[in-house]
N, C-alpha and C positions, 0 to 999 in steps of 0.2 A: 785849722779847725773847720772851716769852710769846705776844704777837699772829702774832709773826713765825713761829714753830714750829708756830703753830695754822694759819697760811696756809700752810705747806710743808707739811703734813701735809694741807691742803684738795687741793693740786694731785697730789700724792702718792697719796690717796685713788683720787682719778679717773683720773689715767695708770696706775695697777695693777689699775685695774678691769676686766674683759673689756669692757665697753660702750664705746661710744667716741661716743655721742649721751646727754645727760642733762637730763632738767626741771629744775627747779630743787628741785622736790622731793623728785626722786630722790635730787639731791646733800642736802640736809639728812637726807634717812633716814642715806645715806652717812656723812655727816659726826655722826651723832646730835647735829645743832645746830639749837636752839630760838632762838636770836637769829637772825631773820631780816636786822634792819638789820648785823651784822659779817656775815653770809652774804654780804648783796645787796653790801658793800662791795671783802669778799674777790675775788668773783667778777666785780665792775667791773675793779678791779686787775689781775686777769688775763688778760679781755678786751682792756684797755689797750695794757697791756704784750706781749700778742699770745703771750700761754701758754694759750689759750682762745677759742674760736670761739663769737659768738654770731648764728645764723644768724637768728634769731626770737625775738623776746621770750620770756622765760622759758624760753627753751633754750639749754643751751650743751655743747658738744661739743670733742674733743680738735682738735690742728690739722690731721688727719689722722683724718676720721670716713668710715662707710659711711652711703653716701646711702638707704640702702635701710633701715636704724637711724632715721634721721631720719624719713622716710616712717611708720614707725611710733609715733614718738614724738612729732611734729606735733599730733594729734588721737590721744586714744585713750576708746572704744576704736578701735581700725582694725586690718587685718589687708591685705596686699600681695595683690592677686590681679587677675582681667580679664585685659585685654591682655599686663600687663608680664609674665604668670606664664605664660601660655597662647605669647607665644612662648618665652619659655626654653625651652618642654616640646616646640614643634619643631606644635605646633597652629593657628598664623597664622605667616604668613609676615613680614606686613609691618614692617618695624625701627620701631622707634618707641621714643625712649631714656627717654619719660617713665616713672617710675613711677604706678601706677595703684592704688588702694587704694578699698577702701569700710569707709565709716564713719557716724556718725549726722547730717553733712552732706556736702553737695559744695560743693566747693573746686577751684579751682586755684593754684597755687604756683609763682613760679620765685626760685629758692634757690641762691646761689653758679653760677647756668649751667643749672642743672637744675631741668627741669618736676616738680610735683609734682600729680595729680589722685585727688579725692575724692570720690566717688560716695556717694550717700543710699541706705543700704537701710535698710528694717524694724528696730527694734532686736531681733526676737524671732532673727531671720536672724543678724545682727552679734553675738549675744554667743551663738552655737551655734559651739561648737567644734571640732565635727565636721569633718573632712580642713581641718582649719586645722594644719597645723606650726610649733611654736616651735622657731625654729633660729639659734643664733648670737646672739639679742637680739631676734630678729624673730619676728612675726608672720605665716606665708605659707601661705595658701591651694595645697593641691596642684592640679594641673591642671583633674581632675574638677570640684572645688570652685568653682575657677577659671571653669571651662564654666557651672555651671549659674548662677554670677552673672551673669555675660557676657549669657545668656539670658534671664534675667530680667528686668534692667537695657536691654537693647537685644534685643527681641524677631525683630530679622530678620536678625541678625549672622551674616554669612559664615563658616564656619571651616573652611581650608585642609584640615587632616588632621584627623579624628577618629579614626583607626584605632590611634593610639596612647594614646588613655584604654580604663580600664578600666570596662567598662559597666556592671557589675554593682555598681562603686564611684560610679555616676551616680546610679544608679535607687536606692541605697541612700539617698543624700542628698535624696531628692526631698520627702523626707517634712519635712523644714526648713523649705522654703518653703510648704509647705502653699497651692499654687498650681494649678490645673487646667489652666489656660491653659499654666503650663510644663511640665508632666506630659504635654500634649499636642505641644508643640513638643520637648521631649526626644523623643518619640515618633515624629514626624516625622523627627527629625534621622538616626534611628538604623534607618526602613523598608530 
């Protein structure tokens, strides 16, 4: 009986949770549970039983998760930015449903349908926090931020509209990468 209310209270936990993508170690902070082997059990049973989604080892998520949560919580640290961020903001044109993230490797991923890619940057870059937004559970790069990855990462990248970053929120970031060569392609971008 006891087992059974500590597992309702496992699932319980997690559907009242705002998150809707979880490690496994999220859920034990969650659950303040030090028994890892009734955890790893608990949380079989409900993958099982199909009250839990587990999209990749050691994550599991509601049955009803944002891809974009997952993306962040796949490899951390990581934060959503490149392509996927840069067209939301109306700055590349071309559709592309992957999410796009950098982190301290690169990866690709396809996940329930959906691509996942991981770009290698510097850890000195990856854990500056600078025009990175935590929103919602995520980690997301604003546009700018977005731009000067994109740049760094693929030095001859096309970009449709630039007219709608804010420039002086460019050149304020530039100092991150502590990069010449992109100080100078910023500089280019923007004659």
């Amino acid at each position: 009986m006891i087992s059974s209310r500590k597992n309702n209270n496992l699932l319980f936990s997690i559907y009242t949770d705002g998150r809707t993508v979880f490690s496994k170690n999220m859920i034990a902070l969650l659950m303040d549970n030090s028994d890892r082997e009734k955890l790893n059990n608990s949380l079989n049973y409900y993958v099982k039983s199909g009250k839990l989604l587990n999209p990749r080892k050691g994550i599991y998520a509601k049955t009803v998760y944002n891809p974009e949560e997952l993306a962040c919580t796949l490899y951390t640290p990581s934060y959503i930015s490149l392509e996927y961020v840069l067209q939301r903001a109306g700055v590349i044109f071309q559709y592309d449903e992957k999410i796009t993230s950098v982190s301290y490797l690169s990866r690709r991923l396809e996940i329930d349908n959906k691509t996942y890619q991981y770009r290698k940057i510097k850890n000195e870059i990856l854990i500056n926090f600078e025009g990175i937004n935590r929103e919602n559970n995520l980690n997301i790069a604003n546009p700018e931020r977005a731009l000067l990855d994109t740049l760094y990462l693929n030095p001859e990248y096309f970009f449709d509209n630039i007219n709608l970053l804010d420039k002086d929120l460019i050149y304020s970031y530039l100092n991150i990468y502590k990069s010449k060569r992109l100080d100078e392609r910023v500089q280019a971008l923007f004659k």
